[in-house]
N, C-alpha and C positions, 0 to 999 in steps of 0.2 A: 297288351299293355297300352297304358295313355300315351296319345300324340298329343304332341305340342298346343293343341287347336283345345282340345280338351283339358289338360292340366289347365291353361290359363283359364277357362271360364269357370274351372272347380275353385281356381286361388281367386277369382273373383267374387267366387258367392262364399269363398271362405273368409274372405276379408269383409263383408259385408255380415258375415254370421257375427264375426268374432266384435265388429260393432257394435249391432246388435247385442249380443251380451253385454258389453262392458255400460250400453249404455241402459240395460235393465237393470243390472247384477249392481251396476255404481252409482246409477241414475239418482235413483231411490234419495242415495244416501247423502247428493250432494243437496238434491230437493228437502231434505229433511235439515241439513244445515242450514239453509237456506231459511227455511220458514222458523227457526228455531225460538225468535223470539215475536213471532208471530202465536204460533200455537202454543209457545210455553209461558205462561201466565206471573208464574212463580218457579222460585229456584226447584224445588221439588217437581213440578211440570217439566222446565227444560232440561233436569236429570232423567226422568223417565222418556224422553223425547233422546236423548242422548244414550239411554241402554238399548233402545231400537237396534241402534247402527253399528255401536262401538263393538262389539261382539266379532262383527264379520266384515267391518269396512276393509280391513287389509286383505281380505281374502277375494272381494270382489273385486280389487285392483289387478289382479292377475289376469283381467282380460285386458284390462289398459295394456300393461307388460304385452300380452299373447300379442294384440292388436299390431305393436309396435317390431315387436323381432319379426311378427310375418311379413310385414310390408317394407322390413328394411330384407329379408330373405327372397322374399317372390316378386316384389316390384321395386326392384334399387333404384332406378331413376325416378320414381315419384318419390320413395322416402328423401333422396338427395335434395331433388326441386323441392319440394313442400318446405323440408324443415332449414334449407337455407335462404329462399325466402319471404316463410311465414314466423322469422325465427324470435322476433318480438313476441308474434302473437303466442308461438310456445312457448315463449320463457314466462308469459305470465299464468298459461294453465298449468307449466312444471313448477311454477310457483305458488299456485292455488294448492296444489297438490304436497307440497312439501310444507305448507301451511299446514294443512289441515292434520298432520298429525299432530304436531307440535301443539294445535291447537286443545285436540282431544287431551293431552298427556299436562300441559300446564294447567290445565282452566283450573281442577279440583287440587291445585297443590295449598293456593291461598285463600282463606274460605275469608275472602272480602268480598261485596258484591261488582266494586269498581274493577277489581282484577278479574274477576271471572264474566263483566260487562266486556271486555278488551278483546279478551280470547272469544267471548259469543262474538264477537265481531267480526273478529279473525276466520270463523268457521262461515262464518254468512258470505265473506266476500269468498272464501273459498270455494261455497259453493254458486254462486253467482256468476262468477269467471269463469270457470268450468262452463257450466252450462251457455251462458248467454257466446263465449267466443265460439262454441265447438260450432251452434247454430251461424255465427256472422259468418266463419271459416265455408260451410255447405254453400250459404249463400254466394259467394265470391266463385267458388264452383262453376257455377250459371252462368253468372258476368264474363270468366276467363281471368287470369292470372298474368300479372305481368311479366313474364317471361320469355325468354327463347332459347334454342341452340343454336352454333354457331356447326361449319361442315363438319369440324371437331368432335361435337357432341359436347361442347365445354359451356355450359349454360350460363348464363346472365340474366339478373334478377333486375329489377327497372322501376321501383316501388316505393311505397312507406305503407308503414302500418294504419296512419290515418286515412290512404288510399283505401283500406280495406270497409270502413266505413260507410257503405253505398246505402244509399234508403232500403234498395234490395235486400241488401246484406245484415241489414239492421232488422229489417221482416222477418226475417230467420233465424235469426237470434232469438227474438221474441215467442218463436214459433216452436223454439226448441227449450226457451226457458220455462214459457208455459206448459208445455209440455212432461218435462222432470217436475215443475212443481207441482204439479197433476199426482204425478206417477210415486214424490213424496210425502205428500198427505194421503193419497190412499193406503201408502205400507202406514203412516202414523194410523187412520183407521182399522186396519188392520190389528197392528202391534201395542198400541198406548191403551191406558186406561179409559176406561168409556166416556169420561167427561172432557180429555184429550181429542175420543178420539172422536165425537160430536160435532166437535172445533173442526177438526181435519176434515171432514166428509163435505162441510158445506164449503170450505176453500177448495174441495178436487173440486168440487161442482162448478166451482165459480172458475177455476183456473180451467175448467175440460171445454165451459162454454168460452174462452178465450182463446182457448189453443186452436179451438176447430173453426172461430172465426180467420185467425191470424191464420190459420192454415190453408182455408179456400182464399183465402187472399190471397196469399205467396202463389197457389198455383195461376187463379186467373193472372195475375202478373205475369210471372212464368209464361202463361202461353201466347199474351199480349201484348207484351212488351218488353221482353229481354229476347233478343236474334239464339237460335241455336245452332249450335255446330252441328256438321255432319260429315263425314268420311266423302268424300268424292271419289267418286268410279268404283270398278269391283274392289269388294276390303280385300286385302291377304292377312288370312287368322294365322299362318302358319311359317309366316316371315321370320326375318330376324328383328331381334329388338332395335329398331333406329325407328323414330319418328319421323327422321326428312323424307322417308319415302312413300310416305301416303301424300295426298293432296285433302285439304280440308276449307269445306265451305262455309262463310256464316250465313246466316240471316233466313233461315227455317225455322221449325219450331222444336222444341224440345221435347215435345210428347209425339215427335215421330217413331222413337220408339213404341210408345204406347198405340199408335196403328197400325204397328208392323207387326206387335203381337199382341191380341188385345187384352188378353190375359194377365197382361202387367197393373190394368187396371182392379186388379184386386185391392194391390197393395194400397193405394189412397181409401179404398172404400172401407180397409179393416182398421185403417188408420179412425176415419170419422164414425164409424162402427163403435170403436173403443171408447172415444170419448160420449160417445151416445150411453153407453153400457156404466160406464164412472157417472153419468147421471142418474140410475135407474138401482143400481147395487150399493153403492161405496153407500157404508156405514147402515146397511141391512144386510148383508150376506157376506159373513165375515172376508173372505177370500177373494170374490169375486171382483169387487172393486181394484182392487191390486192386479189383477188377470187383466182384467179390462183398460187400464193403465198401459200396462205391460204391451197389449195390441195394441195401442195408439204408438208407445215407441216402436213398435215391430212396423208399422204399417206403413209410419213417417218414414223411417230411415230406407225401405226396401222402396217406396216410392221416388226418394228422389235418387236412389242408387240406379231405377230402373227407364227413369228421365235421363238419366247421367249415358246409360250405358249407350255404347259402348267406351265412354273416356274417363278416364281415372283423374285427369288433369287438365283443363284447357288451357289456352294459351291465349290472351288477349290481345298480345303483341302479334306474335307469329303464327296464327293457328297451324299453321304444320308443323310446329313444334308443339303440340298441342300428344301427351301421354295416352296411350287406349290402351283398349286390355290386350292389343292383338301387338303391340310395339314398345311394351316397358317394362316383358318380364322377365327371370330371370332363365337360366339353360333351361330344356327339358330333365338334365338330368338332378338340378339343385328342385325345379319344383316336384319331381315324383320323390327324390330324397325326404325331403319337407311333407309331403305327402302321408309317408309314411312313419312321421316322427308325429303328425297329429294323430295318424288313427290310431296309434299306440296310448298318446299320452290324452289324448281329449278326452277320451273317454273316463281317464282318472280324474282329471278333473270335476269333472261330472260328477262322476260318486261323491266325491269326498265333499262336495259343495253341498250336494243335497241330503249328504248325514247332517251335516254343520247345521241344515235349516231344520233339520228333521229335532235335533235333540235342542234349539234354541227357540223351538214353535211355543206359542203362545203369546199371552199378552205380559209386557211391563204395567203394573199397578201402582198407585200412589204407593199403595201399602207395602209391597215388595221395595222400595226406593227408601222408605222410612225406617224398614227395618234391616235393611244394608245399612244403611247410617247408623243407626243406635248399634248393632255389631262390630262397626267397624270404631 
C-alpha cells in the first residue's frame, strides 16, 4: 500500500492533472467568449461562434468543481490560505463564472441587437477574468504571498488585492490570456464555418506568436530576477502536516528544480513546441491545431508546476510558513480514501466526456444556424 511520501506526490500531480483539464476542457470556452465579437462579424457569425461551446460548457466545468473538492480534500491548508486570502480575486472569477451562464440563457431571449450587445459583453468579461486573473494568481506564486502562521497554525493574511498586481504578476496573466486565446480560436478553427473559421486560424497565429514571446519572457524574468525559495537542510517527505517545521531559504533560483532533474525541462519545451505547431496546422489539418493548442496549455501549466515544486504556496512574509507538498496535506488515510474515489470515478468521467464530443463532432455552418432559426 501507499506511504505517506507517495500519496502526496500522486495528489500533487493529480491536482496539477486536474488543472490541466479544466484549463483545456474550459479554456477553449472562455477564449471563445472572449474573442466573440472579434471573430463574429454578424449576428448569425456570433450564434455559430456561440453553438461551439454552448453544448458542453457545463460539462467542462466539472473539472473546475473536481479541481476544487480535491484541494479543499488533499491540501486543506492551501485551500484555507488561498481562498481566505485571494478572496477578492475569487469572487470575481466566481463571478465570471456565474456570469457567464446567465449570459448564454439571456442573450437570445430579446432579439434586439442592443440587448444581446450587453450580454456579448457580459460573456467577453467573463471570459477575460477568468483567464487573465488565473495567469496574475500563478504569477504571485513566484513572488510569495503575504502570509503566515502563527505557533498555532492560525494564519494571517497581510494584503490587498491591488498588491497582487506586480509587473510579474501582470506577465502571467498575459501569458495565460494569450494563451486560452490561442487555444479559443483554434477550437473556432476547428468547429465554425470555414469563413469563421479563416478569421480564427490567423488570430491563434497571431495570439501563439504572443504567448511564446510573453512566455520566454516570464521565464528569463523567472530566473533573473525574482529570488526563489528553497527547503533548507534534508526535507522530511513524510512528516506531519505543519509548515514551522522546515527552514526555508530565499534568494536561489527557481529552476533549481529543473537541475535537480533535468527532465522537467520537457515541459517548457512542449509548451513552445505547441505554439510552434498552432503556426504550422491551425486551419489546414482540421484537428491538429486544437492538439497543438491543447500542448501549449499542458506544457505552460506542468512548467511552472515544475518550477513551483516542491511548494504549493510561498510565503512572502514568513517563508517558513511558506505550504510544500511534504507539509499541507491531508491524513494518509483521507488521501488513499480520495485516491480511491478517483480511480473509480475519473475514469467515468472520461467516457462520458468523450461520448459528448464524439456525438457533437463536427463543424457549426452558417447554414445549420439559419435553419435552427427559420424552425424555430
Amino acid at each position: 500500500m501507499f506511504d505517506i511520501t507517495t500519496l502526496r506526490v500522486i495528489w500533487w500531480a493529480l491536482l496539477g492533472i486536474l488543472l490541466i483539464a479544466f484549463a483545456v476542457m474550459d479554456g477553449f470556452d472562455f477564449g471563445v467568449a472572449a474573442l466573440l465579437r472579434v471573430l463574429g462579424r454578424t449576428e448569425q457569425e456570433r450564434q455559430v461562434l456561440l453553438e461551439t461551446i454552448e453544448p458542453t460548457w457545463e460539462g467542462n466545468q466539472v473539472w473546475f468543481v473536481l479541481g476544487g473538492g480535491a484541494t479543499f480534500a488533499a491540501w486543506p491548508m492551501l485551500y484555507a490560505t488561498a481562498f481566505s486570502g485571494l478572496y477578492l480575486a475569487l469572487a470575481l472569477v466566481l463571478l465570471a463564472f456565474i456570469l457567464r451562464p446567465v449570459g448564454f440563457n439571456f442573450r437570445g431571449k430579446v432579439h434586439d441587437p442592443r440587448w444581446r450587445a450587453i450580454w456579448d459583453g457580459v460573456l467577453i468579461f467573463s471570459g477575460i477574468v477568468v483567464m487573465l486573473i488565473s495567469g496574475v494568481a500563478f504569477g504571485n506564486l513566484f513572488l510569495g504571498l503575504p502570509f503566515h502562521y502563527d505557533d498555532d497554525l492560525y494564519m494571517s493574511w497581510h494584503g490587498s488585492f491591488f498588491a497582487l498586481l506586480h509587473p510579474y504578476a501582470i506577465l502571467a496573466g498575459l501569458v495565460s490570456l494569450t494563451m486560452l486565446l490561442t487555444h479559443g480560436a483554434c477550437w473556432v478553427a476547428y468547429r465554425a464555418d470555414h469563413a469563421i473559421a479563416q478569421r480564427a486560424a490567423r488570430i491563434a497565429r497571431w495570439m501563439a506568436l504572443v504567448y511564446a514571446i510573453t512566455f520566454v519572457g516570464a521565464g528569463i524574468w523567472l530566473a533573473y530576477g525574482i529570488p526563489g525559495f528553497a527547503v533548507a537542510g534534508p526535507v522530511v517527505m513524510d512528516g506531519p502536516s505543519n509548515p514551522l517545521l522546515k527552514q526555508v531559504t530565499v534568494g536561489g533560483s527557481w529552476f533549481a528544480s529543473y537541475m535537480l532533474y533535468p527532465w522537467f525541462w520537457i515541459a517548457p519545451v512542449v509548451g513552445i513546441l505547441g505554439a510552434m505547431g498552432v503556426q504550422w496546422t491551425v486551419g489546414k489539418h482540421s484537428l491538429s491545431g486544437f492538439l497543438c493548442s491543447s500542448l501549449m496549455v499542458i506544457g505552460t501549466i506542468f512548467a511552472a508546476g515544475f518550477a513551483l515544486f516542491p511548494f504549493l504556496l510561498p510565503s512572502s512574509l514568513d517563508p517558513h510558513s511558506s505550504l510544500t507538498v511534504w507539509d499541507a496535506s491531508s491524513s494518509r488515510g483521507t488521501l488513499l480514501l480520495m485516491l480511491g474515489a478517483v480511480v473509480v470515478f475519473l475514469p467515468m468521467i472520461i467516457i462520458y466526456t468523450s461520448w459528448v464530443y464524439r456525438v457533437m463532432r463536427g463543424r457549426v455552418t452558417l447554414e445549420d444556424v439559419e435553419h435552427s432559426h427559420n424552425t424555430y
